[in-house]
C-alpha positions in Angstrom: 34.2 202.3 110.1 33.9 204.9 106.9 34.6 202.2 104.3 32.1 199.8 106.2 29.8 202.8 105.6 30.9 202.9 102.6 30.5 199.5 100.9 26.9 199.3 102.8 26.1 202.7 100.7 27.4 201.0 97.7 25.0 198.0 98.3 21.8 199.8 99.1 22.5 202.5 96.4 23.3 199.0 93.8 19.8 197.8 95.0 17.9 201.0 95.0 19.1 200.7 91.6 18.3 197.5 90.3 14.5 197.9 92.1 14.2 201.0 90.3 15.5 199.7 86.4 13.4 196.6 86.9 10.6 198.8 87.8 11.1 200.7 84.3 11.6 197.2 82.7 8.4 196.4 83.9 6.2 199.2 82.9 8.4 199.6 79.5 7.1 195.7 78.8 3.6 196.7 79.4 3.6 199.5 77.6 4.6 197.6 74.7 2.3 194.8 75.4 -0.6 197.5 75.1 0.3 199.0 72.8 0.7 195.4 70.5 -3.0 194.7 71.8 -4.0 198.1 71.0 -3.0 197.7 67.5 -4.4 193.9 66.9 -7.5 195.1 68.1 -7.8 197.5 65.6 -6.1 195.5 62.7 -8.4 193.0 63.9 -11.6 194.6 63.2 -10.7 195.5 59.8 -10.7 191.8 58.5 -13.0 190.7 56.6 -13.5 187.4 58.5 -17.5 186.9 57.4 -16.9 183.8 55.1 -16.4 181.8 58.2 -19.6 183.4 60.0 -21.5 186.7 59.1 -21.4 188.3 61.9 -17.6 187.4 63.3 -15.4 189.4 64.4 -12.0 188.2 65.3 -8.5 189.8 67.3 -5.5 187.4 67.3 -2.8 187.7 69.7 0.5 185.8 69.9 1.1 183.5 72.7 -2.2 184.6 73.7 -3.6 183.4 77.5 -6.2 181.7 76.1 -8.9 181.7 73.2 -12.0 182.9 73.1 -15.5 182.7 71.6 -18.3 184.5 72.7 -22.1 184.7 71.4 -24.0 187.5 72.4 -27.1 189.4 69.8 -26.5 192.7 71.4 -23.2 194.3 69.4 -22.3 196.1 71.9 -21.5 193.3 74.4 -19.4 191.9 72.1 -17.4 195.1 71.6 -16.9 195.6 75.5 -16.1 192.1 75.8 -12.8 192.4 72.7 -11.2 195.5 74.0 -11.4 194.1 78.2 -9.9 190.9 76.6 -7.7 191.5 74.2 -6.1 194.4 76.3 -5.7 191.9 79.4 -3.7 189.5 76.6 -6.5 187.0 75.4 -7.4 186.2 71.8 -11.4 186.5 71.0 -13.5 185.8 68.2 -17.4 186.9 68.7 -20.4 186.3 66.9 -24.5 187.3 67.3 -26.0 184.1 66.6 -25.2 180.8 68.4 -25.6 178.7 65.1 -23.1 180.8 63.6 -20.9 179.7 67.4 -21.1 176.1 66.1 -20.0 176.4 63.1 -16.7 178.2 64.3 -16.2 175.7 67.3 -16.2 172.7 64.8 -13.0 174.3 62.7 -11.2 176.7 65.5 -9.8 175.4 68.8 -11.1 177.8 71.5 -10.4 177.2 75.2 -13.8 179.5 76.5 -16.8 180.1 75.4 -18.7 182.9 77.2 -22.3 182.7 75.5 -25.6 184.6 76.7 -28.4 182.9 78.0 -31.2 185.3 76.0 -31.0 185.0 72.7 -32.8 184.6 69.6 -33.0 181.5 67.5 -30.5 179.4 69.5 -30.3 180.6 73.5 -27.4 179.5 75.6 -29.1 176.1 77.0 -29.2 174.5 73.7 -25.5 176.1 72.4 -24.7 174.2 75.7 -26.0 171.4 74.9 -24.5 171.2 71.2 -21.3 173.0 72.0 -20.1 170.2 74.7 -21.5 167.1 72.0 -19.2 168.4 69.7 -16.8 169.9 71.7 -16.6 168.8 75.1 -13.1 170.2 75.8 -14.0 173.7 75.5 -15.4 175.1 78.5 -18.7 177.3 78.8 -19.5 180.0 80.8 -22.8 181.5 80.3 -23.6 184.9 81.0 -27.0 185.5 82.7 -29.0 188.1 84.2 -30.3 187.8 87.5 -34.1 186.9 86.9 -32.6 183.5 84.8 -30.3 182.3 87.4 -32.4 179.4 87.6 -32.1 178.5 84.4 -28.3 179.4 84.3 -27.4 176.8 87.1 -29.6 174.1 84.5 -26.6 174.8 82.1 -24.5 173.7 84.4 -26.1 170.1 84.4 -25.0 170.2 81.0 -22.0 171.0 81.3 -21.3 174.3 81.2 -18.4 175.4 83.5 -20.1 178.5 85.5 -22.4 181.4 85.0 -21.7 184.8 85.5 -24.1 187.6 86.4 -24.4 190.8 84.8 -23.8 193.5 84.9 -20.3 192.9 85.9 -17.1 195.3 86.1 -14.1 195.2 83.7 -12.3 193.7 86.8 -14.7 191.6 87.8 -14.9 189.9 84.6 -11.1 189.8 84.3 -10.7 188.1 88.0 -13.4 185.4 87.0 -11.5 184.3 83.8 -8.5 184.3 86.0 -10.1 182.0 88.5 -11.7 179.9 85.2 -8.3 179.5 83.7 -7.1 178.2 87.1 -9.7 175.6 87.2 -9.3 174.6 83.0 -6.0 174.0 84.0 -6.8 171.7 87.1 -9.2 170.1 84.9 -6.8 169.2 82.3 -4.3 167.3 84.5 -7.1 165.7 86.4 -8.3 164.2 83.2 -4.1 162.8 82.8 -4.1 161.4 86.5 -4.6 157.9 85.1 -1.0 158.6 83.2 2.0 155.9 84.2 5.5 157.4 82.6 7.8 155.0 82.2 11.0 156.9 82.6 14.1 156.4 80.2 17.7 157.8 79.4 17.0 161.1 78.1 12.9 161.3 79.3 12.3 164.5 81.0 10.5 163.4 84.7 6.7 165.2 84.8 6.4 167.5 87.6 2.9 167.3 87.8 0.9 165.7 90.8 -1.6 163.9 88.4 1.4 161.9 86.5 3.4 159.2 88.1 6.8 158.9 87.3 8.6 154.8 86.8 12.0 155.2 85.9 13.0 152.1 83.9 14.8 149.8 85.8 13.7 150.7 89.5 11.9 147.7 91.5 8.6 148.8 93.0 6.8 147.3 95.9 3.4 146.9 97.1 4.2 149.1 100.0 5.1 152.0 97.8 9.0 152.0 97.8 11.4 151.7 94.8 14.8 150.0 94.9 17.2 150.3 92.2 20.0 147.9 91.8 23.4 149.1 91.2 26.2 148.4 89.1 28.4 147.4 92.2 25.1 144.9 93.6 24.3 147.3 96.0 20.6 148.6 96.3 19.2 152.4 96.9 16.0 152.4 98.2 13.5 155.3 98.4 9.5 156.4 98.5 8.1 156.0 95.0 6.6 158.7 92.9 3.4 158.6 94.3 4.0 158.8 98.4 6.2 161.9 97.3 2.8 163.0 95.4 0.4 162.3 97.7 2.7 163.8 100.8 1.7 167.8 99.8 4.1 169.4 102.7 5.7 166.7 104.6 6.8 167.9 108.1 9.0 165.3 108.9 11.8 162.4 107.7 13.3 159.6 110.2 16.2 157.0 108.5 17.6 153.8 109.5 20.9 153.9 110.8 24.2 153.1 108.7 24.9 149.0 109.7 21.6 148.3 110.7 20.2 144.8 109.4 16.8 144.8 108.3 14.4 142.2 107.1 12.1 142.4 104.4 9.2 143.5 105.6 10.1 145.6 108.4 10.0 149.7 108.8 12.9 151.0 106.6 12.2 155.0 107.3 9.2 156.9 108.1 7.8 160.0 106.1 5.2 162.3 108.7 2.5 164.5 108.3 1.3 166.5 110.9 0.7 163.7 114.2 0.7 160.8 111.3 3.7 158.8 110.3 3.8 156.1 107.6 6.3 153.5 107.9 7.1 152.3 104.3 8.6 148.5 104.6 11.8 147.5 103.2 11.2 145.4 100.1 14.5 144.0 100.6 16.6 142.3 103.6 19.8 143.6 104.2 22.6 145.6 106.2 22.2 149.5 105.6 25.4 150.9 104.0 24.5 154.6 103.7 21.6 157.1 104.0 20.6 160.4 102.2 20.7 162.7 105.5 19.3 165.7 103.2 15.8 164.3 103.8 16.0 164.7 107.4 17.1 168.3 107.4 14.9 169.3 104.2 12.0 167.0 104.4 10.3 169.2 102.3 12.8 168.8 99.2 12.0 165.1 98.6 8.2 165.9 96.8 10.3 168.3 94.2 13.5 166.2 94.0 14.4 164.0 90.6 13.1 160.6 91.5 16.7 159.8 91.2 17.6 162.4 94.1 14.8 161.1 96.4 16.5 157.9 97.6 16.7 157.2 101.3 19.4 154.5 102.3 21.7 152.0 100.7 21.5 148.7 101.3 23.4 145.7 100.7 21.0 143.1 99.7 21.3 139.6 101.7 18.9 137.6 99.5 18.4 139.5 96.9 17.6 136.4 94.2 14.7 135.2 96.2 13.3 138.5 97.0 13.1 140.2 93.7 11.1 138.3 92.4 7.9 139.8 94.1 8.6 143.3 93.5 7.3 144.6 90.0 8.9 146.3 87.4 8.6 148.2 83.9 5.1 148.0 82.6 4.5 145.1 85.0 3.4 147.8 87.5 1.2 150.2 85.3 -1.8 148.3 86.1 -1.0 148.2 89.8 -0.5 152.0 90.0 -3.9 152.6 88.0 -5.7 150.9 90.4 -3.7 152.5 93.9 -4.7 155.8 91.6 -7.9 154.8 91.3 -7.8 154.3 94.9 -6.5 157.4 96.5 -8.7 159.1 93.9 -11.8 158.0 95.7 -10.4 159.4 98.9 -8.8 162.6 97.4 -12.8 163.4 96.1 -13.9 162.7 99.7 -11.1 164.8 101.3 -12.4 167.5 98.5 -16.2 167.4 99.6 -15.2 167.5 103.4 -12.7 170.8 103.4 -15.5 172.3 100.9 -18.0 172.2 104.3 -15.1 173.9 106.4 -15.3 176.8 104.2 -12.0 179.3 104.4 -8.7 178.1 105.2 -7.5 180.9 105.2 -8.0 181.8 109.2 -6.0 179.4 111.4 -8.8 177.0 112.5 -9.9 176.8 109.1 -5.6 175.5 108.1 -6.0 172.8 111.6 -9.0 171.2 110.1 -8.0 171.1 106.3 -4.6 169.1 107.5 -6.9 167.1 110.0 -8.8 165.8 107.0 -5.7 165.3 105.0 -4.2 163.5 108.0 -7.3 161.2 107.4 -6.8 160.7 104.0 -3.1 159.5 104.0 -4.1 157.1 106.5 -7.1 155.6 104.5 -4.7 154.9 101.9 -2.1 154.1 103.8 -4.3 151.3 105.5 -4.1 148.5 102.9 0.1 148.2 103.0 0.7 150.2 106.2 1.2 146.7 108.0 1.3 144.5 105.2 
């Protein structure tokens, strides 16, 4: 009894420990971090930076969280906007006059602009305007006052990410860049969902949900599974990269059974959703020599598995020379996955505009009707192959 006591005093005393030392480590790091901001901030000022624009100002951090320009004619804007920015880890360059904004953004790659909507000479509508001709990857936010709301939402029409209305808190303004470099990010990928990867020996697989993965060599269906022949003529089969995408949180697995005979055609497993199951049909007759059992007690692993990893069953083939043939492979199936893209895109838009009318999902009747109308979506796209 004493030296159970005494090993469970040793193990709370070794995490008391550890909690407290990584603790230290934590507020050690920041420390440092501020006091590395501290000092670019004021390095920063001191360069003379006004061959680029007269009025510039720039701080430089490395490995900063983003970059960022800002126009404002009132001075002291600007300097309330560099030390809440640079202090919270973001590099910033500011100038007074928005002509003097386009000439850094054609030379400079910044990932914000924050401009003001009042201002003399070039106000933030028309450094809108010419800031997304010439640089439509960088994303605007304008800052407004209330009485020009009205014409801060225009700016949106022209492509300016949001407005924010001042006055605004140092915390304010730091949880809406947060939330802003949430949405650049989301952005970005959607603007890759279009990208096929052909996977090779030695290509790292793309985790993200906007980029398919095609490991070279692997058949693919029109019903959305992949088969891979193997050295020994036998066949693994599995859900290709985009089910796995397209299934956020899948709730359940059901496999065939070792020494079952199935025809081409028929249900080979099922992957479910909430009350919805999708059937995916075996692109291959055969006898069932093996099954991945993992998927049926961790459903949930098969979205973040290697492609590789995600296989279902193995299956030796009973007419596998006449059957091959109409599954695609390698760059024959780019074009067929931009268009099933294409496709669910269309839907995921829809399902996007429909959850945005439920409002919070946060509360429980708000989660039931946000996987209703995902339920909904998988079987719109499911509906062209589902009984194909």
């Amino acid at each position: 009894m004493i030296v159970a006591l005494i090993v469970i005093t040793t193990i709370v005393a070794f995490i008391v420990v550890d909690l407290v030392l990584r603790m230290l480590l934590k507020r050690m790091t920041e420390t440092r971090l501020k006091k590395e901001r501290e000092h670019a901030l004021d390095v920063g000022l001191k360069l003379d930076v006004s061959e680029e624009a007269p009025s510039l100002k720039r701080v430089e951090l490395d490995n900063p969280k983003a970059r960022i320009l800002a126009v404002d004619d009132e001075e002291i804007i600007l300097s309330s906007f560099r030390k809440i920015l640079v202090l919270a880890g973001y590099s910033i360059d500011t100038v007074e006059r928005g002509s003097e904004a386009l000439g850094l953004i054609r030379k400079n790659d910044y990932d914000f602009i924050f401009t003001d909507l009042k201002m003399p000479e070039m106000d933030g509508v028309e450094l809108t305007k010419a800031a997304k001709h010439l640089r439509p990857d960088i994303d605007i936010i304008v800052i407004t006052g209330y009485a020009s709301i009205e014409t801060a939402v225009e700016t949106v029409k022209f492509g300016a990410m949001a407005y924010v209305e001042k006055p605004f808190t140092e915390d304010e303004l730091l949880g809406f860049l947060k939330t802003a470099l949430i949405k650049r990010q989301d952005n970005l990928e959607k603007q890759m969902r279009h990208k096929i990867r052909l996977i090779k020996p030695g290509t790292r697989e793309s985790r993200s949900r906007y980029e398919l993965n095609v490991p070279a060599g692997v058949f693919i269906s029109p019903q959305h599974a992949w088969a891979k022949v193997e050295m020994n003529g036998m066949i693994r089969i599995g859900p290709d990269d985009l089910i796995r995408k397209i299934f956020d949180n899948i709730d359940q697995v059901e496999l065939p059974q070792a020494g079952q005979v199935i025809e081409k055609g028929k249900p080979l497993f099922s992957i479910k959703y909430a009350d919805f199951s999708l059937d995916i049909p075996s692109p291959l007759s055969g006898r069932i020599t093996s099954v991945n059992s993992e998927h049926a007690e961790h459903p949930e692993w098969l979205a973040i598995k290697p492609f590789e990893l995600s296989w279902m069953c193995g299956m030796e083939p009973s007419n596998l020379a006449n059957e091959l043939p109409d599954l695609k492979i390698g760059h024959d199936s780019v074009d067929w996955y931009q268009e099933e893209i294409a496709r669910y895109q269309v839907l995921a838009d829809k399902f996007i505009e429909n959850t945005a009318q439920v409002g919070s999902t946060e509360t429980e009747e708000g989660e039931k009707l946000k996987r209703e109308e995902y339920k909904n979506l998988l079987m719109e796209f499911s509906k062209p192959f589902l009984h194909s």
